[in-house]
N, CA and C of each residue as an Amber inpcrd file, in Angstrom:
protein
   387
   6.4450000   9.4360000 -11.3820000   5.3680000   9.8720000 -10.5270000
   5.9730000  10.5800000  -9.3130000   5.3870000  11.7370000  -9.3440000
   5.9050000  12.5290000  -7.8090000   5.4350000  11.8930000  -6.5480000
   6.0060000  12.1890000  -5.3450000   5.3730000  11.6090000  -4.0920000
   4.1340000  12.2530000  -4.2480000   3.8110000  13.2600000  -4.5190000
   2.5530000  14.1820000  -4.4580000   1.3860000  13.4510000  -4.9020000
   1.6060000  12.4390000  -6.3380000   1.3170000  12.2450000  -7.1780000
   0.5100000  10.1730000  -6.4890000   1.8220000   9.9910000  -5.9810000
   1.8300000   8.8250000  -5.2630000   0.6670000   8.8240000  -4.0490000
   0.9060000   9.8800000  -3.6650000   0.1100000   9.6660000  -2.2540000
  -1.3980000  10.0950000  -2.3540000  -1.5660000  11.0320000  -3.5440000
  -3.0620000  11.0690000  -3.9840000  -3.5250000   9.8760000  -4.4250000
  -2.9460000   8.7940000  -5.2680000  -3.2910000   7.5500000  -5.4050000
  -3.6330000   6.8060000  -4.4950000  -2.6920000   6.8840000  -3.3730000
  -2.9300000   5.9430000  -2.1510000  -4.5180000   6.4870000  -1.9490000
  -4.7570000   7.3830000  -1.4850000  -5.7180000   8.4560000  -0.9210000
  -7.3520000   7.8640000  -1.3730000  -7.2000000   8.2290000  -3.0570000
  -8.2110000   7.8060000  -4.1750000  -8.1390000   6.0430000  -3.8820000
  -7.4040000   5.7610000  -3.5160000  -7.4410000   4.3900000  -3.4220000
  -8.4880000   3.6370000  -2.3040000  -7.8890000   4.2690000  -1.1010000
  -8.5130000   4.0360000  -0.1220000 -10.0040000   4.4820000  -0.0710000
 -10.3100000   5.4440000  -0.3670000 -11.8220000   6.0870000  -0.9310000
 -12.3570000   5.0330000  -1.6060000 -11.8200000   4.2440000  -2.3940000
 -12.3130000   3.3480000  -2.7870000 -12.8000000   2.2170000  -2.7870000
 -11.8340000   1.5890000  -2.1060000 -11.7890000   0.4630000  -0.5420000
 -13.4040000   0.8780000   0.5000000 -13.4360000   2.0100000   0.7770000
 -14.1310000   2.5970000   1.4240000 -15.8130000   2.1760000   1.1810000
 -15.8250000   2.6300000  -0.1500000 -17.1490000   2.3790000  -1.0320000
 -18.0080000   0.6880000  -1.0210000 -16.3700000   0.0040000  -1.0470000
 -16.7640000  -1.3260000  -1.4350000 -17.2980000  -1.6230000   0.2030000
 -16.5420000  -1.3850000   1.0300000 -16.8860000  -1.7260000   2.1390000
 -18.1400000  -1.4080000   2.7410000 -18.2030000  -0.5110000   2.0900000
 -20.1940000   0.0510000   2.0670000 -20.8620000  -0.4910000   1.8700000
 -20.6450000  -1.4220000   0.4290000 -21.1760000  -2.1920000  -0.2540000
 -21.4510000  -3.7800000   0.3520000 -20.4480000  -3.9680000   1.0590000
 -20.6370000  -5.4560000   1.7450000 -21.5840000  -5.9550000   2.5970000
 -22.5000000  -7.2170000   2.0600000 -23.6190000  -7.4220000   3.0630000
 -23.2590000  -7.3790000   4.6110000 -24.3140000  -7.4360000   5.0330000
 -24.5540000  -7.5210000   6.7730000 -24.3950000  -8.4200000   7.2140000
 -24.0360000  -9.4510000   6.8330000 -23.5950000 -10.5100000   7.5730000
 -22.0530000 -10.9660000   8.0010000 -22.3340000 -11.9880000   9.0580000
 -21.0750000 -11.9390000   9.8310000 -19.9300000 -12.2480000   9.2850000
 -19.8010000 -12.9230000   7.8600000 -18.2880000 -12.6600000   6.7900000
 -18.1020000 -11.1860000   6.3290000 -19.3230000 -10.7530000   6.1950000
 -18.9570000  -9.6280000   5.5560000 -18.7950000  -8.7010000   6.6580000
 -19.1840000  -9.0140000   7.5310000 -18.8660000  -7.4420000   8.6480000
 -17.3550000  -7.7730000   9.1880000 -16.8870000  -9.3760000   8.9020000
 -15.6930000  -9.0160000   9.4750000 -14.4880000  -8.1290000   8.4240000
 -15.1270000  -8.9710000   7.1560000 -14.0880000  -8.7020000   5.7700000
 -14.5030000  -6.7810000   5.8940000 -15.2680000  -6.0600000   5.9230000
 -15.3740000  -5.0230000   5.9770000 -14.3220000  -4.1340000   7.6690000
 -14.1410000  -5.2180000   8.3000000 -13.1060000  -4.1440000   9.3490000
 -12.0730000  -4.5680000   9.0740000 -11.7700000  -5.4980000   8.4420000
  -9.9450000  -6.1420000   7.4710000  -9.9130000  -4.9430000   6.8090000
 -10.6250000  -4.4160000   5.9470000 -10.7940000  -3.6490000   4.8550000
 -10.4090000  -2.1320000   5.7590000 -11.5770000  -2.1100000   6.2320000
 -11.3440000  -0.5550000   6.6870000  -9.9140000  -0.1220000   6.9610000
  -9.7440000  -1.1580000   8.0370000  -8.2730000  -0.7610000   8.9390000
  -7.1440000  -0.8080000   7.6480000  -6.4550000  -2.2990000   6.9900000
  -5.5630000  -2.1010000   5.9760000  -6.0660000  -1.2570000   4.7300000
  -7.4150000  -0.8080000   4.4960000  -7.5480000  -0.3380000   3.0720000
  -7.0470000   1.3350000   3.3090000  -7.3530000   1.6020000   4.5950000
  -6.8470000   3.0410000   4.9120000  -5.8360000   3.2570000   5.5960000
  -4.9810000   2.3510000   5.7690000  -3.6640000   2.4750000   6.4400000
  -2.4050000   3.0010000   5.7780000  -2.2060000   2.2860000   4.1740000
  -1.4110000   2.3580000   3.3890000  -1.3200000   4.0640000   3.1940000
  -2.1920000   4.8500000   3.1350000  -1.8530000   6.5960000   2.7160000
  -1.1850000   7.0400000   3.7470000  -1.7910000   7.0380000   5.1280000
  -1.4210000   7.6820000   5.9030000   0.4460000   7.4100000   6.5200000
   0.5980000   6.0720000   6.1070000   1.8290000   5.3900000   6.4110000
   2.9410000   5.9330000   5.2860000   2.4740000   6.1560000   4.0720000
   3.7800000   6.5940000   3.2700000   3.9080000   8.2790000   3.0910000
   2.6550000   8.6400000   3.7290000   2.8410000  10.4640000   3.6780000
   3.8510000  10.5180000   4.9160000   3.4240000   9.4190000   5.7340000
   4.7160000   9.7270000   7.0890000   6.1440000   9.4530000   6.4980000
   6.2460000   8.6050000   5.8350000   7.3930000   7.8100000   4.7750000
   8.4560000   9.1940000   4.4550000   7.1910000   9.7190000   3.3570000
   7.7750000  11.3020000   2.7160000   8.2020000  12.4740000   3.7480000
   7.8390000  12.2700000   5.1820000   8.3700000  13.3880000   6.3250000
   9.5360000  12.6720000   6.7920000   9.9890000  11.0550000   6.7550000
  10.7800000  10.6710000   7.4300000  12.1600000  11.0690000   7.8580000
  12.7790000  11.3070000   8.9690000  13.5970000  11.9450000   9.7280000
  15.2070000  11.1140000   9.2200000  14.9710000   9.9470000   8.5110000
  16.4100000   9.2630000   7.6960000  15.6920000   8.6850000   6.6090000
  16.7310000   7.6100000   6.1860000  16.1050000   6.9690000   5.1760000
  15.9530000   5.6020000   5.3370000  16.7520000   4.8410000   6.7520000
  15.9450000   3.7060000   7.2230000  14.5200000   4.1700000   7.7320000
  14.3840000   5.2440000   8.2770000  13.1730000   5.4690000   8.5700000
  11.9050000   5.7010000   7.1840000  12.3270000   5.9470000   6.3370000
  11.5420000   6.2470000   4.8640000  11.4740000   4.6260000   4.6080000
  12.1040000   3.9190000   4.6550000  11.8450000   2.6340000   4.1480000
  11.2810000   1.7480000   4.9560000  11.3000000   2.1130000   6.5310000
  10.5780000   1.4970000   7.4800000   8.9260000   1.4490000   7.0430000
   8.8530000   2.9410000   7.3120000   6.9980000   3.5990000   6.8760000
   6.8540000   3.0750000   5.5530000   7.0490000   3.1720000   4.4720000
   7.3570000   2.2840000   3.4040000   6.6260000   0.9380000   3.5420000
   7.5960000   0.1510000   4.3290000   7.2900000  -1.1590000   4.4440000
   5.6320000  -1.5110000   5.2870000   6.1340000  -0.7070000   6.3470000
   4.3460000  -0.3230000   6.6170000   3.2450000  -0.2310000   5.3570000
   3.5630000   0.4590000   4.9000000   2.3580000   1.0920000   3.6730000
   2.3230000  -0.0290000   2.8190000   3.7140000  -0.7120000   2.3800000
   3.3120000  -1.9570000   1.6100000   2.5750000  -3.2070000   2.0410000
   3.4200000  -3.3430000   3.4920000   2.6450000  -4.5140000   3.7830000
   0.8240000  -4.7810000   3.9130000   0.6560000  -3.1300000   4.4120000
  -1.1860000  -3.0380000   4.4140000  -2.0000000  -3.0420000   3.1990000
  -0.9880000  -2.3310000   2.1640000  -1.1500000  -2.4290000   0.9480000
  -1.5750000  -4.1670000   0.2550000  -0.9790000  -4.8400000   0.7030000
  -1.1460000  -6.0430000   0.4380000  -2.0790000  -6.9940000   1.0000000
  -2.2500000  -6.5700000   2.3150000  -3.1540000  -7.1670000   2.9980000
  -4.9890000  -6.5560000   2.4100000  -4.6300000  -5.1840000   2.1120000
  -6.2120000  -5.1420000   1.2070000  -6.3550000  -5.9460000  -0.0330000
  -5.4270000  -6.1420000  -0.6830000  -5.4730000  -7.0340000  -1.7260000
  -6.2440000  -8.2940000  -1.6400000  -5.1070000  -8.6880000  -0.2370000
  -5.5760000  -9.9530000   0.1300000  -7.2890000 -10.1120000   0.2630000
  -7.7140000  -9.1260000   0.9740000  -8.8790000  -9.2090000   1.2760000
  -9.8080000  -8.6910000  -0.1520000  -9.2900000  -8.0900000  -0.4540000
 -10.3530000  -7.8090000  -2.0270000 -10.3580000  -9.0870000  -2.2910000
  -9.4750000  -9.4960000  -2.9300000  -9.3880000 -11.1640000  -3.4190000
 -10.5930000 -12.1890000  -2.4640000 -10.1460000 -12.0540000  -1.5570000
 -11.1790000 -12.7010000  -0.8010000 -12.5060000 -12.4740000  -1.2510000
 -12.9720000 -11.4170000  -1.0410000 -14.0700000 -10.4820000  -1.5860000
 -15.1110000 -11.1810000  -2.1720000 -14.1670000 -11.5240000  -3.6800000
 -14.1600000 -12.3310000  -5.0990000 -14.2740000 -13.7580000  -4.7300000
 -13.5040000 -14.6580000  -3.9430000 -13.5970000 -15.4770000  -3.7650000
 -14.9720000 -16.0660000  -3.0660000 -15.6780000 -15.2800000  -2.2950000
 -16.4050000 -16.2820000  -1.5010000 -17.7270000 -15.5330000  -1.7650000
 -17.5300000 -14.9200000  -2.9880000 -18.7550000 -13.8130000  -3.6950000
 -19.2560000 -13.3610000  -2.7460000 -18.9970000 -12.1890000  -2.1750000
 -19.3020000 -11.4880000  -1.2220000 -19.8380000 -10.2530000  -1.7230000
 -19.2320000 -10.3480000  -2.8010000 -19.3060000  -8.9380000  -3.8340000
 -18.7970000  -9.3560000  -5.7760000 -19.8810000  -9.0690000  -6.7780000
 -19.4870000  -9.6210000  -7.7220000 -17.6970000  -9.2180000  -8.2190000
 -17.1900000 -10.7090000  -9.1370000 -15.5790000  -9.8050000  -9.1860000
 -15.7160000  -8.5510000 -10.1420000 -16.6510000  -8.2450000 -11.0890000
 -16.8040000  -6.8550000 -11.5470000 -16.5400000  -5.8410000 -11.2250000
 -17.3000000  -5.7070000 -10.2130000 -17.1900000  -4.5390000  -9.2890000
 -15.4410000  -4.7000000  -8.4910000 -15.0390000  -5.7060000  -8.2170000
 -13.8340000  -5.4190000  -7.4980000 -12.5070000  -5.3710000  -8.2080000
 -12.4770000  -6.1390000  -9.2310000 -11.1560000  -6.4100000 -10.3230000
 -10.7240000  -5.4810000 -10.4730000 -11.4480000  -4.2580000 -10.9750000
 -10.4620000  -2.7630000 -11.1590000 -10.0440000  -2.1840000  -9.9820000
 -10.6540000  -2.2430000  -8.6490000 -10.0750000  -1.6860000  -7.7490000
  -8.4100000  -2.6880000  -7.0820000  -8.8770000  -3.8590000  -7.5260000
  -7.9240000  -5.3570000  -7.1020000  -6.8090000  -4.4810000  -7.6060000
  -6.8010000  -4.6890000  -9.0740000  -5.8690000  -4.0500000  -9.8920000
  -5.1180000  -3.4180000  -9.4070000  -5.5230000  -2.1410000  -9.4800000
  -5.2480000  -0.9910000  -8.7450000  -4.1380000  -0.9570000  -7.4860000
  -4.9990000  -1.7600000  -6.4760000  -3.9890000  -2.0700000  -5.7330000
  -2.8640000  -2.7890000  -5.2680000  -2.5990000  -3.6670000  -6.1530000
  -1.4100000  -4.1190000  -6.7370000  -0.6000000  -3.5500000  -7.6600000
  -1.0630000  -2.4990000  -8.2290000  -0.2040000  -1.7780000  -9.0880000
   0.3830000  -0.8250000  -7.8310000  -0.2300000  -0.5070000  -6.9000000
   0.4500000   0.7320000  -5.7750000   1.2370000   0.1140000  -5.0090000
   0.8790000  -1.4720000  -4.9490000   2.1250000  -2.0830000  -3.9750000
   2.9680000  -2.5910000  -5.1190000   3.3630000  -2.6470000  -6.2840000
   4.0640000  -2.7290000  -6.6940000   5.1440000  -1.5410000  -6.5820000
   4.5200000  -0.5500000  -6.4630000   5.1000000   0.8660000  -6.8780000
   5.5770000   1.1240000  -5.3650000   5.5080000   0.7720000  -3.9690000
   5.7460000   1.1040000  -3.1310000   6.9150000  -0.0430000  -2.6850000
   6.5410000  -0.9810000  -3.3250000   8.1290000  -2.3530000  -3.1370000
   8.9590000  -1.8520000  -4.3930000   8.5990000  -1.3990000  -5.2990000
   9.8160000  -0.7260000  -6.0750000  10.8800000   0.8410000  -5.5410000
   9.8130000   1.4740000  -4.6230000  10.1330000   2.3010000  -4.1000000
  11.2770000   2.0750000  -2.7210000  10.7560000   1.0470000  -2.0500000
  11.6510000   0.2030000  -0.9590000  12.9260000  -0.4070000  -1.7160000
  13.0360000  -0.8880000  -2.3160000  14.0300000  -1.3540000  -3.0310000
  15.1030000  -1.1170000  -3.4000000  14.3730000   0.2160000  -4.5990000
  15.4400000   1.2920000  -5.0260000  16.0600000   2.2180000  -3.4120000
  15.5690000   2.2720000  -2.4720000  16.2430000   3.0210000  -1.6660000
  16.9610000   2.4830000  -0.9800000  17.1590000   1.3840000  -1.0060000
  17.5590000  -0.4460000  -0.1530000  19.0350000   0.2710000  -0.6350000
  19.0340000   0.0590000  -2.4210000  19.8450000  -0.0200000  -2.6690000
  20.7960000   1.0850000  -3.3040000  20.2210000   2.1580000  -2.4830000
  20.9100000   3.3520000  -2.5990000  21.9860000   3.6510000  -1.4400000
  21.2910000   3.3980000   0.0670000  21.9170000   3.0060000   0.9740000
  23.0890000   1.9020000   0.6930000  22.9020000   0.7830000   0.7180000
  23.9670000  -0.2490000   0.1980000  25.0060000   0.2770000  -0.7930000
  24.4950000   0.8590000  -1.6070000  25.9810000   1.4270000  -2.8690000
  26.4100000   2.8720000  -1.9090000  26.0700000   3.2160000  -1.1120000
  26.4670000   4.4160000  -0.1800000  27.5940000   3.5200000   0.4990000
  27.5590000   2.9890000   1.2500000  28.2090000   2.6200000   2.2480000
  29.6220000   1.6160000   1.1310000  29.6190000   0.9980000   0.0840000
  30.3170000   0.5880000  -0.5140000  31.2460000   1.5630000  -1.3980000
  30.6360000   2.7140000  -1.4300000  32.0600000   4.0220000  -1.9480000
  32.9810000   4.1540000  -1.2480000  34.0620000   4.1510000  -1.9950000
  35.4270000   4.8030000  -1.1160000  35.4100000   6.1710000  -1.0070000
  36.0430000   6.4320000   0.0470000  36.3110000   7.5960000   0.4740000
  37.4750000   8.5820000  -0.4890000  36.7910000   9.9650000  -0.7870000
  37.3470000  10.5480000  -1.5100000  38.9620000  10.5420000  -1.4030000
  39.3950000  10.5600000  -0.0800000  41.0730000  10.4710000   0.3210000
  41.3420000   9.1140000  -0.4480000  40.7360000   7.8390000  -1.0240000
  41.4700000   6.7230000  -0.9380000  41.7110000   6.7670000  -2.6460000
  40.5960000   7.9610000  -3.0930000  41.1990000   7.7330000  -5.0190000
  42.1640000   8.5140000  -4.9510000
């Protein structure tokens, strides 16, 4: 998957988040679970398009970690969602999904660059072969 490719997901994702949050009654669980939502369900895009401009690559894995951690925290709250039937799990399971498949893909992304850095710094220097 290209970053291009990645970050339209995030994007479509959050649009989606969006909807549900539309969807959530008027009452005072749901108006709070709807500003959990808003803030982490739309945080994660904007945090890894900064990721893809980043100025190093601790800095790419910083924004990264940003995007995952919010990434997770909508989860959290979808789940919730489900839990205290706020919203049937029908309607939310595929979006749940979803977003655990993008924070998977964004802690695989942290990872692999973890450990690109780390095998960097463990090469010898061309003078020492």
């Amino acid at each position: 998957m290209t970053p291009e490719q990645l970050s339209s997901r995030l994007w479509h994702f959050a649009a989606r988040v969006g909807k549900v949050v539309d969807a959530l009654p008027n009452t005072r669980l749901g108006r709070h679970v709807a500003g959990q939502l808003v803030r982490s369900g739309t945080s994660a895009p904007p945090n890894y398009d900064e990721g893809c401009a980043a100025e190093s690559r601790p800095d790419f894995v910083h924004k990264l970690g940003i995007a995952l951690k919010e990434q997770r925290e909508t989860c959290g709250w979808l789940n919730f969602t489900i839990i205290v039937e706020l919203l049937h799990q029908k309607r939310v399971a595929p979006l749940l999904d979803e977003g655990w498949q993008l924070a998977n893909i964004l802690g695989s992304s942290i990872v692999t660059m973890k450990q690109k850095r780390v095998s960097r710094r463990h090469r010898q220097p061309l003078s020492a072969i």
